[in-house]
N, C-alpha and C positions, 0 to 999 in steps of 0.2 A: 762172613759178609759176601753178599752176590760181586760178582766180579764185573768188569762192565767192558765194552767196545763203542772207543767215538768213531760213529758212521762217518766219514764225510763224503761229500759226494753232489751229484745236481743231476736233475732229472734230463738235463742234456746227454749226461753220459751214456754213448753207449753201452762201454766197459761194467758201467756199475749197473744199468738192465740186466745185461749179462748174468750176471752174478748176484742180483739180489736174491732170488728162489735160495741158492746154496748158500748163502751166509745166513741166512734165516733159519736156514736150516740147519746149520753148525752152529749159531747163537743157542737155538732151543734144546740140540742135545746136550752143552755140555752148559744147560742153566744159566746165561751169560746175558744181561740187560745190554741194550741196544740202544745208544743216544744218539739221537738225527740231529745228522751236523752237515744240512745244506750248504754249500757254501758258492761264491760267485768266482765261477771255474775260468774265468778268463782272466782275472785278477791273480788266482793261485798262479795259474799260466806266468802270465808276467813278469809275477815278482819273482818268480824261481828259474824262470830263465828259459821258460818253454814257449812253444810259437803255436797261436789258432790254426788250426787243420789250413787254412788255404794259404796260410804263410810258412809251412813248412815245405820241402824237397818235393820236388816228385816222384822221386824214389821211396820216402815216406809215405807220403799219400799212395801209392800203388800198394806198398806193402801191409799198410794198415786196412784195405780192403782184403787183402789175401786171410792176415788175420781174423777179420768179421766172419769171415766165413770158415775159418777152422775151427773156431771156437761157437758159432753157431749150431757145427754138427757135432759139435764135444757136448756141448750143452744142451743136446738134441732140443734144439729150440727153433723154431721160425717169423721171420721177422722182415721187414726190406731195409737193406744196406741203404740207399736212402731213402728214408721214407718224405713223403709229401711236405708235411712241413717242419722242418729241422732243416738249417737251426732256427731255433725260435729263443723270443726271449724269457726264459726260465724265471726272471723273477715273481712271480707272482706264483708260479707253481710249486717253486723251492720254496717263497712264504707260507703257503700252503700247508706246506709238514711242519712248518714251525708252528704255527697257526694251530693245526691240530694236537703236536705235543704239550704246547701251552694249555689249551683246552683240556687237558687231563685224559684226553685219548690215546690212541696206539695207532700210529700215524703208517705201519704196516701193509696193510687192507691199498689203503689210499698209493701208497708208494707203487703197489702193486701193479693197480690200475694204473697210474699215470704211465708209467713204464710200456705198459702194454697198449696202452691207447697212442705214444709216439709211436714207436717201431713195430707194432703189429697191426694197428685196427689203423694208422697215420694220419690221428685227430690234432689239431692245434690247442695244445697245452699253452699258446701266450692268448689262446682266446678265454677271456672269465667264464663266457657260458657253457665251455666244457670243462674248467676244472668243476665246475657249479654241478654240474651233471656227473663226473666221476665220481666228487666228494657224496652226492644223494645216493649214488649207485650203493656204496659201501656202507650206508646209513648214520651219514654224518649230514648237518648242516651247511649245506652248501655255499648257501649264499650270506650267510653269515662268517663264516670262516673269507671268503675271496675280498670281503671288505674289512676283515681283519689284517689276511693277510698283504695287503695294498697299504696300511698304515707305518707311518716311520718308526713309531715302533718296532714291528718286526723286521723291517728294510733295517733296523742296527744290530736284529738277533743277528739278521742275516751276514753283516759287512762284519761282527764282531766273531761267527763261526769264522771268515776266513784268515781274520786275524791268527784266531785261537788254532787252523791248520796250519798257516804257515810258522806257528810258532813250535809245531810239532815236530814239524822239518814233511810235513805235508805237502808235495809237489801236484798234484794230478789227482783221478779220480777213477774208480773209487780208491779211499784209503781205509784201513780198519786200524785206530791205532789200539795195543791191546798194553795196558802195563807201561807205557809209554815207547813204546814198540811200532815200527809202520808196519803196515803188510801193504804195500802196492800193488793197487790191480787185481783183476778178479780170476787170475791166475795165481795166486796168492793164496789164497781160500781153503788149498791144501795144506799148507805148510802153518796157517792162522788153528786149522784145524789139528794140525801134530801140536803144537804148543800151547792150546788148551789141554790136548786129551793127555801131555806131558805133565804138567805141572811147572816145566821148566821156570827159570829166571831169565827175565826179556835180556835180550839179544840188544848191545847197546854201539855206537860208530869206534868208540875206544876204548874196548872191555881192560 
């Protein structure tokens, strides 16, 4: 039976741009299906006891810039720490991946692009007529999908992924849970990727 990893995550996250290429790419060596679990990262925040970037310390905010950039030249990536428009509101871009998984697609491609179009190219993701334009780029229905994804329907996939993280013990983003296992953060990735190529038994809070 193929094994699986619940993605969670939100196109706001930096951390999880970071790290989508290398989890893609550790899903696909070790044969591992990938379930897109958007979820509404400010509410994860909340309920677990974490604070939006401008209500944290300033000793946090200074350090989590020093981080962007260690992990930018780790990840030999280039991006702007802030880019133009971030933050934005995610909803409709995170229904977006719902939108496209539901549709019978590989919502992939698309994730890809959104990613790169915040932090590199610094397109506005809460505007519809560029998720419109990203979703045609990859050859998906653009405009069909941004008025799918706008419907209450997916706004309960959507409220109902953060239920299903927080009930993981899912605090932040990104998370890959594997076997009912977290791996936080896209530093993480390494160690996501020893416990595949292991075979091991997930790692539990009271073995």
């Amino acid at each position: 039976m193929t094994r699986h990893i619940d993605y969670y995550f939100s196109l706001q996250s930096p951390w999880a741009y970071i790290g989508n290429r290398l989890f893609h790419e550790v899903a696909a060596r070790h044969g591992v299906k990938i379930n897109y679990k958007p979820m509404v990262l400010t509410e994860v925040f909340a309920e677990s006891g974490g604070l939006p970037l401008k209500q944290r310390h300033p000793v946090r905010q200074r350090y989590r810039m020093v981080e962007l950039q260690r992990w930018r030249e780790r990840r030999n990536k280039s991006f702007h720490l802030t880019p133009a428009h971030w933050p934005f509101d995610a909803r409709l871009g995170d229904g977006m991946i719902i939108a496209i998984a539901e549709a019978g697609h590989d919502p992939q491609d698309f994730v890809a692009q959104g990613f790169k179009g915040v932090w590199e190219d610094q397109r506005d993701l809460g505007d519809p007529a560029t998720l419109i334009a990203i979703a045609d780029s990859v050859g998906l229905a653009g405009k069909d999908l941004v008025t799918r994804a706008g419907s209450s329907e997916i706004g309960a996939v959507y409220s109902r992924n953060r239920d299903e993280a927080l009930a993981a013990d899912v605090f932040g983003a990104p998370a890959y849970v594997l076997d009912g296992e977290v791996f936080w953060g896209q530093d993480r990735l390494e160690l996501l990727d020893d416990a595949l190529g292991s075979g091991r038994a997930p790692f539990r809070p009271n073995p």
